[in-house]
mmCIF file of the N, C-alpha and C atoms, coordinates in Angstrom:
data_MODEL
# 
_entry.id   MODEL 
# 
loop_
_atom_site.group_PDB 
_atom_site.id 
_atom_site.type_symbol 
_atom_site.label_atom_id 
_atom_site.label_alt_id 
_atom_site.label_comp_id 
_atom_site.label_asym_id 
_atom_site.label_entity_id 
_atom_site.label_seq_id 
_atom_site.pdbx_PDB_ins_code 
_atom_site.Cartn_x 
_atom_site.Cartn_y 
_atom_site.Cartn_z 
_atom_site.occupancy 
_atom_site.B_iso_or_equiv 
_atom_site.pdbx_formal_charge 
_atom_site.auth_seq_id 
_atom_site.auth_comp_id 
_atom_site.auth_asym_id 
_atom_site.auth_atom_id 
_atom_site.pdbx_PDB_model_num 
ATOM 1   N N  . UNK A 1 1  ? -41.918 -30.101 -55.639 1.00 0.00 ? 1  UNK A N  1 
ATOM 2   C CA . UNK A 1 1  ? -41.143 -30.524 -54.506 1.00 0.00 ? 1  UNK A CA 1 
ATOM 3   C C  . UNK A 1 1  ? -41.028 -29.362 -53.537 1.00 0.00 ? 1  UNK A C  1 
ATOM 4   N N  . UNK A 1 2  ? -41.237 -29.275 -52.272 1.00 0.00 ? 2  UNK A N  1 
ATOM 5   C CA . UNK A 1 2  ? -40.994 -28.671 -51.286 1.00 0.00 ? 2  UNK A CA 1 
ATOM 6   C C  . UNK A 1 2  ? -39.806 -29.273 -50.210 1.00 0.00 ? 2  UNK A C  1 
ATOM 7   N N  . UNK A 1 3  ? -38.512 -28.397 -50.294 1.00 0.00 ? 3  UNK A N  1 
ATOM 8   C CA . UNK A 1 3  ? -37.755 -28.512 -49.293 1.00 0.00 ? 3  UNK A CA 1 
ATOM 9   C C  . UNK A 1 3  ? -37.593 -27.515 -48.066 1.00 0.00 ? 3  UNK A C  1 
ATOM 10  N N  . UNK A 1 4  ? -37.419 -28.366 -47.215 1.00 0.00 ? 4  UNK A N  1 
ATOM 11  C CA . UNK A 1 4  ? -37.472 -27.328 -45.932 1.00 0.00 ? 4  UNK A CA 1 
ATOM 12  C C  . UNK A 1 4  ? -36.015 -27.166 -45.151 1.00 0.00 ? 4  UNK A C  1 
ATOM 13  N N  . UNK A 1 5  ? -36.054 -26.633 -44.464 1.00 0.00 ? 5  UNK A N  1 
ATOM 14  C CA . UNK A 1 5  ? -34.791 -26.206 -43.356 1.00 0.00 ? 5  UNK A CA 1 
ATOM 15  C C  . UNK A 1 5  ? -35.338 -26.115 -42.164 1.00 0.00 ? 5  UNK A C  1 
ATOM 16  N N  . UNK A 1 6  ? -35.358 -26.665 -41.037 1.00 0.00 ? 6  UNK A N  1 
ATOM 17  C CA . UNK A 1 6  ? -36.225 -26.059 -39.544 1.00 0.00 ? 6  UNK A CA 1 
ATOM 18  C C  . UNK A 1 6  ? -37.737 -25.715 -40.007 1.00 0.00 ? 6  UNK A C  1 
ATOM 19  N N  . UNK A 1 7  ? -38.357 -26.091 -40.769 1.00 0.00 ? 7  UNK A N  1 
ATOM 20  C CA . UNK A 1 7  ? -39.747 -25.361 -41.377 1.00 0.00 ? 7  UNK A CA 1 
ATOM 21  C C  . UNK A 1 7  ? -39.548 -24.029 -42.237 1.00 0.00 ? 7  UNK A C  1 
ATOM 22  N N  . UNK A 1 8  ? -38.438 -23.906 -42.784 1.00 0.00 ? 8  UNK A N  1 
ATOM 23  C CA . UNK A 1 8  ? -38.641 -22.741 -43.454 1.00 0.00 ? 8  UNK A CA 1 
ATOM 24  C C  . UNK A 1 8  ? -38.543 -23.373 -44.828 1.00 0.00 ? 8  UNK A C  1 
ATOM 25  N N  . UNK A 1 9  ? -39.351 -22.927 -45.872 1.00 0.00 ? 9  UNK A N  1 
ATOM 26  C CA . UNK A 1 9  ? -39.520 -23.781 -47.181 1.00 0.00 ? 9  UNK A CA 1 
ATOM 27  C C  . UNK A 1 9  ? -38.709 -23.357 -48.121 1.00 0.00 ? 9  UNK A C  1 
ATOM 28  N N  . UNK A 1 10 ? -38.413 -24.013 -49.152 1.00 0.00 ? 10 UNK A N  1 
ATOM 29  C CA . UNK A 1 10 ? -37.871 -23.603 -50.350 1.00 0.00 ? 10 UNK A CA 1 
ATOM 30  C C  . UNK A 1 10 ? -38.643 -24.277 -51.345 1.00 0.00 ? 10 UNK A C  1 
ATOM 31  N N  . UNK A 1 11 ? -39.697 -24.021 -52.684 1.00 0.00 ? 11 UNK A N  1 
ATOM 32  C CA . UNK A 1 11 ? -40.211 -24.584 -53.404 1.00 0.00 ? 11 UNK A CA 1 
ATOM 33  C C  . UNK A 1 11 ? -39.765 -24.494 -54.863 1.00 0.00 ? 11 UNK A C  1 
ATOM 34  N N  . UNK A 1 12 ? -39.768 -25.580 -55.409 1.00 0.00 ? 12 UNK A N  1 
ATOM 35  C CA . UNK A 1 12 ? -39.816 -25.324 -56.750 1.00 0.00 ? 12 UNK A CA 1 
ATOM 36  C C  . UNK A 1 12 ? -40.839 -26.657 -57.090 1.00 0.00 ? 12 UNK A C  1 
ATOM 37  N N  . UNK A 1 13 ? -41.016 -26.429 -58.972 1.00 0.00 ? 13 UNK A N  1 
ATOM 38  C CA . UNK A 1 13 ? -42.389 -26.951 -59.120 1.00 0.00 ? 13 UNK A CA 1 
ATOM 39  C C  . UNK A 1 13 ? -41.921 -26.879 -60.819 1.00 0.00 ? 13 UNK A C  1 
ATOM 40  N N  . UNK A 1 14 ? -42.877 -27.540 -61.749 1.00 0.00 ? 14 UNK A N  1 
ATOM 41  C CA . UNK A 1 14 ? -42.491 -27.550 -62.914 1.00 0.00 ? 14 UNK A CA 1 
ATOM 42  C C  . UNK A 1 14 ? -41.712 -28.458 -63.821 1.00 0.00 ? 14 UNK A C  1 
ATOM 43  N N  . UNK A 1 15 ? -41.323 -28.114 -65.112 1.00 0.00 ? 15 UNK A N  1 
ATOM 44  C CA . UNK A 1 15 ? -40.267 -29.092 -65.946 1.00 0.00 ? 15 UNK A CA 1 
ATOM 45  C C  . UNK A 1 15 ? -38.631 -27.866 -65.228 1.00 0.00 ? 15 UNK A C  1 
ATOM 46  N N  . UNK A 1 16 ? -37.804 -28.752 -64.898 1.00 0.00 ? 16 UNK A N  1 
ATOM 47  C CA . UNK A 1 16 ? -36.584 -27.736 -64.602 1.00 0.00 ? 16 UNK A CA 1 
ATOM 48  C C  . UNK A 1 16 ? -35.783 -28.553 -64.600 1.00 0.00 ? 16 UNK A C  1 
ATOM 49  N N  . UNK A 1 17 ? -34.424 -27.972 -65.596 1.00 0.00 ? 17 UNK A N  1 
ATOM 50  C CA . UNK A 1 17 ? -33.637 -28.896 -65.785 1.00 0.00 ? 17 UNK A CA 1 
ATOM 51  C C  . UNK A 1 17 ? -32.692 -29.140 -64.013 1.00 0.00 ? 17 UNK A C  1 
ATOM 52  N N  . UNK A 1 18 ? -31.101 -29.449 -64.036 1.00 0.00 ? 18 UNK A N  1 
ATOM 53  C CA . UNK A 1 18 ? -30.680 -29.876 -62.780 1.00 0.00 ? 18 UNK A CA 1 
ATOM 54  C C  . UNK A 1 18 ? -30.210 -28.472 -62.483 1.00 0.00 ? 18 UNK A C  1 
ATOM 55  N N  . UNK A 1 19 ? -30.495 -28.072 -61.267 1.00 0.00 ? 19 UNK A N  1 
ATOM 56  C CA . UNK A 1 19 ? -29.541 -26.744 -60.272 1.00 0.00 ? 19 UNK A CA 1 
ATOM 57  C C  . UNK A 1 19 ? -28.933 -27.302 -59.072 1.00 0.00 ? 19 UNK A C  1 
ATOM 58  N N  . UNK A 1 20 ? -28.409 -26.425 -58.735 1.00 0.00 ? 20 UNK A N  1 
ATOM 59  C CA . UNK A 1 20 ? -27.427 -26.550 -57.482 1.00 0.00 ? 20 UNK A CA 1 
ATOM 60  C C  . UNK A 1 20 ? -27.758 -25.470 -56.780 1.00 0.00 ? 20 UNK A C  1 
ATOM 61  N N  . UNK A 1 21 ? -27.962 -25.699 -55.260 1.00 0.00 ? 21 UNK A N  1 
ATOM 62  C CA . UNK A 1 21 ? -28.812 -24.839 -54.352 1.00 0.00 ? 21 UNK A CA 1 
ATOM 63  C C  . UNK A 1 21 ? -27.781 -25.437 -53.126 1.00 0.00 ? 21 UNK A C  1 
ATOM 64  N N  . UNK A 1 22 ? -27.717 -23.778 -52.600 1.00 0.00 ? 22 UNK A N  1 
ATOM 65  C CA . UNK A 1 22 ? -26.679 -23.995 -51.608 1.00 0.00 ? 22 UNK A CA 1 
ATOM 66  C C  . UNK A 1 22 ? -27.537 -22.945 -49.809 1.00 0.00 ? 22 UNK A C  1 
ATOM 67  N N  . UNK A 1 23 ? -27.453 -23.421 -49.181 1.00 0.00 ? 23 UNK A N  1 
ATOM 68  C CA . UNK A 1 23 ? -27.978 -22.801 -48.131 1.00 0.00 ? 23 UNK A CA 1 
ATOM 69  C C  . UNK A 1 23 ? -26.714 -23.197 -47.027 1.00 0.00 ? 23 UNK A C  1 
ATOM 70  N N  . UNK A 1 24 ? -27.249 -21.734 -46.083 1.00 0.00 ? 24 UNK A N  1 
ATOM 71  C CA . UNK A 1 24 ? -25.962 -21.548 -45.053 1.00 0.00 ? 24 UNK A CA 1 
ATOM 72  C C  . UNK A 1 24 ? -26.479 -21.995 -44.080 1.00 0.00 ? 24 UNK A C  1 
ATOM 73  N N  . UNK A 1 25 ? -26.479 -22.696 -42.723 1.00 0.00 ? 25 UNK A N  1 
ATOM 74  C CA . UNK A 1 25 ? -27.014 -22.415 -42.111 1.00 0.00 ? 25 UNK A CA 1 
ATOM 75  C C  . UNK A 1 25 ? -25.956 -22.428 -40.325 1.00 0.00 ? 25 UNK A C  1 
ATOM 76  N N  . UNK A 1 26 ? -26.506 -22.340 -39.384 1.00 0.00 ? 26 UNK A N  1 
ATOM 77  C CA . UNK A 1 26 ? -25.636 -22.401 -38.115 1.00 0.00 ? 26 UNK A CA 1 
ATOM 78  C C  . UNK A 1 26 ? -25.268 -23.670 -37.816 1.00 0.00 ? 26 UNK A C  1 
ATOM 79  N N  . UNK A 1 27 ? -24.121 -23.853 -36.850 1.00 0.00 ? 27 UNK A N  1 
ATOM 80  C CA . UNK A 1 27 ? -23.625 -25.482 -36.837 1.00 0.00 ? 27 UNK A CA 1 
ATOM 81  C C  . UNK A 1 27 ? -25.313 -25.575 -35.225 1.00 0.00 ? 27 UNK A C  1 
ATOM 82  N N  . UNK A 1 28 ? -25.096 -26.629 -34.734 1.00 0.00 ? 28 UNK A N  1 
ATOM 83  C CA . UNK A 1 28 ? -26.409 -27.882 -34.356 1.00 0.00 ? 28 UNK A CA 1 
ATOM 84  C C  . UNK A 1 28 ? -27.046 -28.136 -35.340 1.00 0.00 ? 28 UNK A C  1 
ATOM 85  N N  . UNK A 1 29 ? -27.841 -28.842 -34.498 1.00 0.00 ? 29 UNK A N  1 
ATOM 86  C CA . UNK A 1 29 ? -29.087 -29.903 -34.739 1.00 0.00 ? 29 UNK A CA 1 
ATOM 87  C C  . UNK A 1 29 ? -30.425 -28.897 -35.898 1.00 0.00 ? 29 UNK A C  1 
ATOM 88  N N  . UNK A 1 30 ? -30.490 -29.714 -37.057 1.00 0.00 ? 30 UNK A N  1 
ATOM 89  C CA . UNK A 1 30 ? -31.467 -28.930 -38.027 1.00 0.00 ? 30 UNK A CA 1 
ATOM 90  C C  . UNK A 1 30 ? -32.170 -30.326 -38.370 1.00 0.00 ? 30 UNK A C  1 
ATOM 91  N N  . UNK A 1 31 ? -33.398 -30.072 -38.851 1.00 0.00 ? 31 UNK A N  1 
ATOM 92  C CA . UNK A 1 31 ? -34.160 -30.703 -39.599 1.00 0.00 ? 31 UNK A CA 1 
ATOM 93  C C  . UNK A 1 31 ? -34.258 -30.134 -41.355 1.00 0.00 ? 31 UNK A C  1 
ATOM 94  N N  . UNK A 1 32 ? -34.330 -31.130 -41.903 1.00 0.00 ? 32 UNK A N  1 
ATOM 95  C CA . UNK A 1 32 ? -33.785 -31.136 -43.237 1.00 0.00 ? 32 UNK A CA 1 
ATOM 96  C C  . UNK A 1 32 ? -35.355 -32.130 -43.653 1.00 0.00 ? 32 UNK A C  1 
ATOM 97  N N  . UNK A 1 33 ? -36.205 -31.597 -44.730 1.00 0.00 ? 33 UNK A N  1 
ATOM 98  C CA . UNK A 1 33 ? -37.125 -32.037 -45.006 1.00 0.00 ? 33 UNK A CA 1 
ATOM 99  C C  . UNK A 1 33 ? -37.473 -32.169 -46.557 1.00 0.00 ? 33 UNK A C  1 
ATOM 100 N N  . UNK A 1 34 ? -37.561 -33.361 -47.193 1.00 0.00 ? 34 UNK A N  1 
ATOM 101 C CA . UNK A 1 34 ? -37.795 -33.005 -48.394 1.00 0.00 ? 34 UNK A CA 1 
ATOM 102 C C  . UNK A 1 34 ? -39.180 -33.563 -48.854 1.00 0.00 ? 34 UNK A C  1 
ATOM 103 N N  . UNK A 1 35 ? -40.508 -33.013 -49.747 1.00 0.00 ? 35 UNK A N  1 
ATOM 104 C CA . UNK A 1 35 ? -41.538 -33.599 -50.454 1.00 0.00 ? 35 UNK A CA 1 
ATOM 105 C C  . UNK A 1 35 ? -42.285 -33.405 -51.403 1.00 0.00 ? 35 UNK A C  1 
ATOM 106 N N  . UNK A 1 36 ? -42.478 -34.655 -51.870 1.00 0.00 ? 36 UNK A N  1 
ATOM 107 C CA . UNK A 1 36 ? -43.172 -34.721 -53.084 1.00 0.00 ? 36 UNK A CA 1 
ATOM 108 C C  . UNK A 1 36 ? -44.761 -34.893 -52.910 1.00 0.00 ? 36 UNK A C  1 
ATOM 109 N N  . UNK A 1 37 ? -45.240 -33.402 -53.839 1.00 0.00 ? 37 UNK A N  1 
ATOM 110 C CA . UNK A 1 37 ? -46.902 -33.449 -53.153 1.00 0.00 ? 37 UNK A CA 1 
ATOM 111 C C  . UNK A 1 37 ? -47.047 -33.152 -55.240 1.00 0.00 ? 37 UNK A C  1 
ATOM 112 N N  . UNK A 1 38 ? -48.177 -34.258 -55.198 1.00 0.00 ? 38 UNK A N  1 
ATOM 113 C CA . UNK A 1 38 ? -48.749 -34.352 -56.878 1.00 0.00 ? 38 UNK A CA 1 
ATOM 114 C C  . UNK A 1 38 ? -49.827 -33.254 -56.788 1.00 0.00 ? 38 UNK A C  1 
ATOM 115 N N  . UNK A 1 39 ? -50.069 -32.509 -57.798 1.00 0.00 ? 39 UNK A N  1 
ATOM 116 C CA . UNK A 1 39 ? -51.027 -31.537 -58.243 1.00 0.00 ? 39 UNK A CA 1 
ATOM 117 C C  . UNK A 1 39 ? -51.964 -32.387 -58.907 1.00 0.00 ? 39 UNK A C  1 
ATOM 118 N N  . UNK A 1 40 ? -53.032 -31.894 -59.495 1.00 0.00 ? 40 UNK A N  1 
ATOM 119 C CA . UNK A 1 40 ? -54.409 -32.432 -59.830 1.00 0.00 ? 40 UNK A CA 1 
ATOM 120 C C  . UNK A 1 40 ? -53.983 -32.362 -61.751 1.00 0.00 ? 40 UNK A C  1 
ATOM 121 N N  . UNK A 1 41 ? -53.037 -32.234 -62.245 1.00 0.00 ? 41 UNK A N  1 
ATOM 122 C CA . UNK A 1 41 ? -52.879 -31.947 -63.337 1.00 0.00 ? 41 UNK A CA 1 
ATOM 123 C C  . UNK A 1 41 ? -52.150 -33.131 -63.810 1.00 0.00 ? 41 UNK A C  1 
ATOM 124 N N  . UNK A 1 42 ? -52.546 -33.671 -65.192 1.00 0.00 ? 42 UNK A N  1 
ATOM 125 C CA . UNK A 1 42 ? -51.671 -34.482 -65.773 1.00 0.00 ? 42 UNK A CA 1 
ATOM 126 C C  . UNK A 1 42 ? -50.734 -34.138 -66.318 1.00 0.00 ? 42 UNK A C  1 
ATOM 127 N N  . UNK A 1 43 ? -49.755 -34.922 -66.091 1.00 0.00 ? 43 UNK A N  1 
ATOM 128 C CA . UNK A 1 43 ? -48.477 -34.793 -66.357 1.00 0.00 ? 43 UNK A CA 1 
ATOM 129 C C  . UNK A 1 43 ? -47.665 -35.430 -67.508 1.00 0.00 ? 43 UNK A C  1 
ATOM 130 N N  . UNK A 1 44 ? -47.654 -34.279 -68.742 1.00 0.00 ? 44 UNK A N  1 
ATOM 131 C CA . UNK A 1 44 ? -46.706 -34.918 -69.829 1.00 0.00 ? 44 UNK A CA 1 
ATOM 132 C C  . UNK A 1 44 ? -45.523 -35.514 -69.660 1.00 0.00 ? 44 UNK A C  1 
ATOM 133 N N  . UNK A 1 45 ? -44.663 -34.857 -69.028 1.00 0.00 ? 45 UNK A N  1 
ATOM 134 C CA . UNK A 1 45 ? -43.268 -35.641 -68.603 1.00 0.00 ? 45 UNK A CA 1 
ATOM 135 C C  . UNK A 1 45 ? -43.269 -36.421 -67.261 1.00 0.00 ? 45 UNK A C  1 
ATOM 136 N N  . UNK A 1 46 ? -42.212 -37.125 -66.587 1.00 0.00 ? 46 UNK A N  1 
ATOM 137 C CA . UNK A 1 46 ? -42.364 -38.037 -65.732 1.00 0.00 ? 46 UNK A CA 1 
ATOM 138 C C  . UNK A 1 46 ? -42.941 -36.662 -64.436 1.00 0.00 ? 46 UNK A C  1 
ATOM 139 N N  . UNK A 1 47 ? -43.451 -37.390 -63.416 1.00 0.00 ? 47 UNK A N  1 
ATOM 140 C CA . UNK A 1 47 ? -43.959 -37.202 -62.436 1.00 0.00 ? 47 UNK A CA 1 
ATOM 141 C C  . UNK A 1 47 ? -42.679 -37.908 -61.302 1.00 0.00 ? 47 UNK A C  1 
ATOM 142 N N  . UNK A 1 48 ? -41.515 -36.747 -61.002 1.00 0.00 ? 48 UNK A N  1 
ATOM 143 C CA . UNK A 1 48 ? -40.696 -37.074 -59.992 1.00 0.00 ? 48 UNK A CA 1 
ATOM 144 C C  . UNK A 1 48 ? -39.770 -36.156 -59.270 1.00 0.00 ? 48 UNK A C  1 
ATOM 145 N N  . UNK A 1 49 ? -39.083 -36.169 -58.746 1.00 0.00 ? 49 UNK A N  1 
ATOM 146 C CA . UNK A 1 49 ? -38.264 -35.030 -58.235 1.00 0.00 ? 49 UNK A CA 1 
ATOM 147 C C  . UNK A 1 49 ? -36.937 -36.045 -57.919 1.00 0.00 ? 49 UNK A C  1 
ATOM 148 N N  . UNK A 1 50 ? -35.792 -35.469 -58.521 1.00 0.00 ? 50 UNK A N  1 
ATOM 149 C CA . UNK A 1 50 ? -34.906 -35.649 -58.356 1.00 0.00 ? 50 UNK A CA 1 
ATOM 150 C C  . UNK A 1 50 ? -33.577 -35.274 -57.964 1.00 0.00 ? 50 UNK A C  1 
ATOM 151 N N  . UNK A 1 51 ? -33.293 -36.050 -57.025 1.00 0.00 ? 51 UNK A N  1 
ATOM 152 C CA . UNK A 1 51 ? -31.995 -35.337 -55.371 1.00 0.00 ? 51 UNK A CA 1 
ATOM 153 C C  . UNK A 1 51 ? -30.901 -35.988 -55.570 1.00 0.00 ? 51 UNK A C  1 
ATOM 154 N N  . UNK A 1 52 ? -29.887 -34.975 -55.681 1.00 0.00 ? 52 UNK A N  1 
ATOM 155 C CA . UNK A 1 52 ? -28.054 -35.809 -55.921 1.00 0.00 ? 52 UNK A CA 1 
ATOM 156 C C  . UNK A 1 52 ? -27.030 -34.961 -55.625 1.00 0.00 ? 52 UNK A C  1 
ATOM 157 N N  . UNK A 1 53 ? -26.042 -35.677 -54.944 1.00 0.00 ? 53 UNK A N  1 
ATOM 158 C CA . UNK A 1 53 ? -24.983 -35.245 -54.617 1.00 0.00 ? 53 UNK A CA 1 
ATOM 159 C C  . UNK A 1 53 ? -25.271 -34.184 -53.206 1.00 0.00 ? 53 UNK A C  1 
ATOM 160 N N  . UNK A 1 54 ? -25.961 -34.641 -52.428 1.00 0.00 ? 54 UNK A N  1 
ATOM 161 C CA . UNK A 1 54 ? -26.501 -33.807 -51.039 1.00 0.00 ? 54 UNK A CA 1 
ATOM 162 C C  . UNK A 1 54 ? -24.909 -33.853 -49.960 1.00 0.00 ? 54 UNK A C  1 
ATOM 163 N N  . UNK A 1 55 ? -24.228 -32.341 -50.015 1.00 0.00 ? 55 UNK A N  1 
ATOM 164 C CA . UNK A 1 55 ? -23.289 -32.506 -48.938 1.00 0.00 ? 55 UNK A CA 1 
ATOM 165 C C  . UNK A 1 55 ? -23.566 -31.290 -47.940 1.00 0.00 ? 55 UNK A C  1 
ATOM 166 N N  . UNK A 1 56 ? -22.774 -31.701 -46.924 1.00 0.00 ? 56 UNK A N  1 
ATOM 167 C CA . UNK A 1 56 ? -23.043 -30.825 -45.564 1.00 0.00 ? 56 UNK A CA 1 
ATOM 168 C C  . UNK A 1 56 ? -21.633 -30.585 -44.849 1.00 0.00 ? 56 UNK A C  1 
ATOM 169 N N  . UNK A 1 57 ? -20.988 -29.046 -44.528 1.00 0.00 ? 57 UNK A N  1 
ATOM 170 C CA . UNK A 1 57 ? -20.334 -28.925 -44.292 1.00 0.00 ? 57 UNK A CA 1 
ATOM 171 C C  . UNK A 1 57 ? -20.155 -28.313 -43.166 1.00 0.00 ? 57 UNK A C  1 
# 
């Protein structure tokens, strides 16, 4: 999964259990981007990325 901020990325990739990821950013207008890009590798466990509890302050 690749998440972005304005185009700036944050990646993670792998089996990983749940984290909490916190970013600061300035008050306006941001673009907020999230995606799921499959690798060429089969995949023992599910093939998904999973997003919860998204707040903005």
């Amino acid at each position: 999964m690749i998440f972005s901020i304005d185009g700036k990325s944050y990646k993670d990739s792998g089996l990983t259990d749940w984290t909490k990821a916190e970013y600061n950013i300035n008050e306006g207008e941001h673009i907020f981007e999230w995606k799921y890009i499959k690798d060429s590798s089969s995949a023992k466990y599910r093939d998904s990325v999973w997003i919860d509890n998204i707040s903005i302050k």
